[in-house]
C-alpha positions in Angstrom: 74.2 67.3 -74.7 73.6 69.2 -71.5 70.0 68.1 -71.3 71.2 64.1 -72.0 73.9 64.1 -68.9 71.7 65.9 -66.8 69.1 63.7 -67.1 71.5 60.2 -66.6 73.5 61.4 -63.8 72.3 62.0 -60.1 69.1 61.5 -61.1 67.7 60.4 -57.0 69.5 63.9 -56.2 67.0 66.3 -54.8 67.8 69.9 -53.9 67.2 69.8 -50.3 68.1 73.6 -49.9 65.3 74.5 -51.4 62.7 72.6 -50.4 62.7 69.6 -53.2 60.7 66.4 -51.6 60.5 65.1 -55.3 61.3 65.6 -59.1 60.3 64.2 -62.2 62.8 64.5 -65.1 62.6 65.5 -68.6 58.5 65.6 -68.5 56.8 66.6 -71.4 53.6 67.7 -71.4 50.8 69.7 -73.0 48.0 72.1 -72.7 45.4 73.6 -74.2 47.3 76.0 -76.1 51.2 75.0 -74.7 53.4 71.9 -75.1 56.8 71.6 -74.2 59.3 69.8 -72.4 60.6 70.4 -68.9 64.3 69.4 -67.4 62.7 69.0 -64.2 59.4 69.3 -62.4 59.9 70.1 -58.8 57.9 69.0 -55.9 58.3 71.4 -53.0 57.8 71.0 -49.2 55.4 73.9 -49.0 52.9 71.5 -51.4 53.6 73.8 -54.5 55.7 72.4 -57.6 58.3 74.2 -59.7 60.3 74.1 -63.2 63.8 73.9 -62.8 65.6 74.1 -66.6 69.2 74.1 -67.7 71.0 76.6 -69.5 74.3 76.2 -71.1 75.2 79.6 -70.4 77.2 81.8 -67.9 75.5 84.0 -65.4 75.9 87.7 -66.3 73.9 89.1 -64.0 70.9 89.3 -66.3 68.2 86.9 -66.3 66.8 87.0 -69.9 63.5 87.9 -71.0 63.5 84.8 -73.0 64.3 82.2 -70.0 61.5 83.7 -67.7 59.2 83.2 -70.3 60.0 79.5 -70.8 59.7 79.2 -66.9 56.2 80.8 -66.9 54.7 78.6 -70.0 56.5 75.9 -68.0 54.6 76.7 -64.7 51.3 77.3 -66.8 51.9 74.0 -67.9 53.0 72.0 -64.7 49.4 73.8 -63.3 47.0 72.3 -66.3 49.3 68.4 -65.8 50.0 68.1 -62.3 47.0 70.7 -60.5 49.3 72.0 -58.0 50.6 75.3 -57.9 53.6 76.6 -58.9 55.1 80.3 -57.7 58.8 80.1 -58.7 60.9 78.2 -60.8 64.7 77.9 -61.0 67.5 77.7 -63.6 71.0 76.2 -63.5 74.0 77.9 -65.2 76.0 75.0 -66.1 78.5 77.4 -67.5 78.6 79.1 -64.4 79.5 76.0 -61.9 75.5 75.3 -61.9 74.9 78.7 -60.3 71.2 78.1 -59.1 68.7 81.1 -59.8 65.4 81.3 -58.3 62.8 83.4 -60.6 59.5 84.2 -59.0 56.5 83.3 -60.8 53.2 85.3 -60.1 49.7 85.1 -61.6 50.0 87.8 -63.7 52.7 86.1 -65.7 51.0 83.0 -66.1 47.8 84.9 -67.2 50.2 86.9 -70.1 51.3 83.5 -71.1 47.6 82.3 -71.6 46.6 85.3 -73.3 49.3 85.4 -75.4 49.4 81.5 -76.6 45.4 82.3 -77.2 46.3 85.1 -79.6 48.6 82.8 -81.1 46.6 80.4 -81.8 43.7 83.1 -83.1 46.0 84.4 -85.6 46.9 80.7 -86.8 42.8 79.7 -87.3 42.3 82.9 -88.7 45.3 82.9 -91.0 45.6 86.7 -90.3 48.5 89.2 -89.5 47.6 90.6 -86.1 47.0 94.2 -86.4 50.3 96.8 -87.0 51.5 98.9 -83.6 51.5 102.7 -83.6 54.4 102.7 -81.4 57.3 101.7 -84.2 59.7 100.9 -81.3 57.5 97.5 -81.0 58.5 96.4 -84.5 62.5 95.8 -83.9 61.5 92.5 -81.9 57.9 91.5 -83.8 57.9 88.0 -85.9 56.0 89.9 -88.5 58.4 92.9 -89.5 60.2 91.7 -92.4 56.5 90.6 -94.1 54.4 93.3 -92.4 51.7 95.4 -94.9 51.8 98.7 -92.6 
């Protein structure tokens, strides 16, 4: 419901404060190994682009491990569409009086996000189990621990 209003209302609004010369709104797009869909792609005065996405959520303090991984496959994909780059990307609280948080985004994440979506899509052409941890802690968060053989 969030994502609908968002994307009817103000939509010529640009976030001057931080640099926005341009946005394109609710853009999906794809990639070699990625496909999703953005609130808002960001042009920037410094030439680079940026995700900006919604949360229907407070701010706690915390920015999730979760959300700054959907803004880095975001940024990986804005890269492969639009070949500008992107460095940060933003999310809006809406729970929170659409407190605005900038997350940096540096090559390193991007590059996990490309290796990981690669070893993704090797374990779905192989239609194997990737290969059990030695360090247990690692299961409490793995997809594979209720069917896991080891």
């Amino acid at each position: 419901e969030i994502h609908e209003r968002k994307s009817e209302e103000n939509t010529e609004y640009l976030r001057k404060k931080i640099g926005v010369t341009d946005k394109f709104i609710n853009q999906y797009l794809t990639g070699k190994s990625l496909r999703g869909e953005v609130d808002e792609v960001l042009t920037l005065a410094d030439g680079t682009m940026a995700t900006l996405d919604y949360k229907f959520a407070e701010f706690k303090d915390t920015i999730y491990d979760t959300y700054k991984t959907q803004l880095y496959c975001y940024a990986v994909l804005i890269e492969a569409n639009y070949e500008r780059r992107v460095e940060r990307g933003f999310l809006v609280y809406t729970r929170s009086l659409n407190k605005l948080v900038e997350i940096s985004v540096n090559e390193e994440d991007k590059q996990r996000i490309t290796e990981a979506a690669a070893g993704i899509h090797e374990i779905i052409s192989k239609n194997s189990f990737p290969k059990a941890t030695k360090i247990k802690k690692r299961c409490v968060s793995c997809t594979y621990k209720n069917i896991c053989i080891q």
